[in-house]
C-alpha positions in Angstrom: 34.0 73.0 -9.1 33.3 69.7 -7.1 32.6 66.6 -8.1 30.0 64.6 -6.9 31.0 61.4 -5.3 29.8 57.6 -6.7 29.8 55.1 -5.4 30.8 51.2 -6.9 28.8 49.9 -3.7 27.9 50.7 -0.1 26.6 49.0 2.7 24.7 51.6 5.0 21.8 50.7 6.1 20.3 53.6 7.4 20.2 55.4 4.2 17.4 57.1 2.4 18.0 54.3 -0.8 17.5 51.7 1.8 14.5 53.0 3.7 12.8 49.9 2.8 14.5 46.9 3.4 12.9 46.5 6.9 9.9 44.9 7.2 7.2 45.9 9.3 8.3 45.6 13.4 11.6 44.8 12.6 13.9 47.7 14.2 17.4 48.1 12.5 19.3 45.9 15.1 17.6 42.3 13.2 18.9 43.8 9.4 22.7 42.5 9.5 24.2 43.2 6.4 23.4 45.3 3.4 25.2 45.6 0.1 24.8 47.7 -2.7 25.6 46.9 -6.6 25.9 49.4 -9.4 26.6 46.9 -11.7 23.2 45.0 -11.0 21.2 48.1 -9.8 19.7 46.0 -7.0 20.2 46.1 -2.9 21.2 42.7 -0.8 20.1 42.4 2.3 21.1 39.5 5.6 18.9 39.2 8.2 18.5 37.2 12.0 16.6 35.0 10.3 19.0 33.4 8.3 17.6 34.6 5.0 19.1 37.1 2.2 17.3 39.6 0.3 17.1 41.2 -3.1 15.6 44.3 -4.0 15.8 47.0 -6.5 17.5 49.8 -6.1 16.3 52.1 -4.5 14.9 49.6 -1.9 11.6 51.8 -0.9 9.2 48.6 -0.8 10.3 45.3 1.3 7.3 43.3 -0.8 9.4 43.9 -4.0 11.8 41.6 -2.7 12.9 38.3 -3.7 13.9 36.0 -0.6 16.5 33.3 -0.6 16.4 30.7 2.7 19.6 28.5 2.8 21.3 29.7 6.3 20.3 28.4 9.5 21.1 31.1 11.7 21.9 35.0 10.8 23.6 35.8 8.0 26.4 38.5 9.3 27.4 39.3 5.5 26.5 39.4 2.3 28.5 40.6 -0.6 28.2 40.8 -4.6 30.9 39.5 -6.9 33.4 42.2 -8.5 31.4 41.9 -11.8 28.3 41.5 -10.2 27.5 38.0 -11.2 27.4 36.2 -8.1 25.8 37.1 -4.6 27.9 35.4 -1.6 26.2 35.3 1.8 27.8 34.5 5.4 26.0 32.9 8.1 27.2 33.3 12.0 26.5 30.5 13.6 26.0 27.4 11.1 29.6 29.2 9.7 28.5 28.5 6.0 29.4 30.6 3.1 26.6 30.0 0.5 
């Protein structure tokens, strides 16, 4: 009788599949983006710190991450591509799209 809903992507971050894209001491305020991709099974993550994230999906272990650095500031937004090929991140204050 109902369907149950999927999804292509989401970006909650304070959902049980991304319970562990904060490492430890860091409160959810310091997380700034999180993206989800079917297509790649995997969780993106943006941070104060100016680095992006990549984790498995579900992201239950921070350590399982691999971390890019290329933003000097936060990045306010990260996004997969349509067909999942390409990860695009946003940073506030050195305004770069990387």
């Amino acid at each position: 009788m109902y369907k149950e809903m999927e999804y292509i992507n989401y970006s909650c971050k304070l959902s049980w599949e991304c319970s562990g894209v904060f490492p430890r001491g860091v409160d959810s305020e310091q997380i700034n983006t999180v993206e989800y991709s079917k297509k790649l099974n995997a969780i993106m993550t943006g941070n104060d710190w100016g680095l992006v994230n990549l984790l498995p999906y579900p992201a239950k272990n921070i350590s399982l991450s691999r971390v890019f650095r290329g933003h000097s500031e936060a990045v306010k937004k990260a996004i997969f591509s349509n067909d999942g090929q390409f990860a695009f991140s946003l940073g506030g204050f050195d305004h770069t799209i990387i």
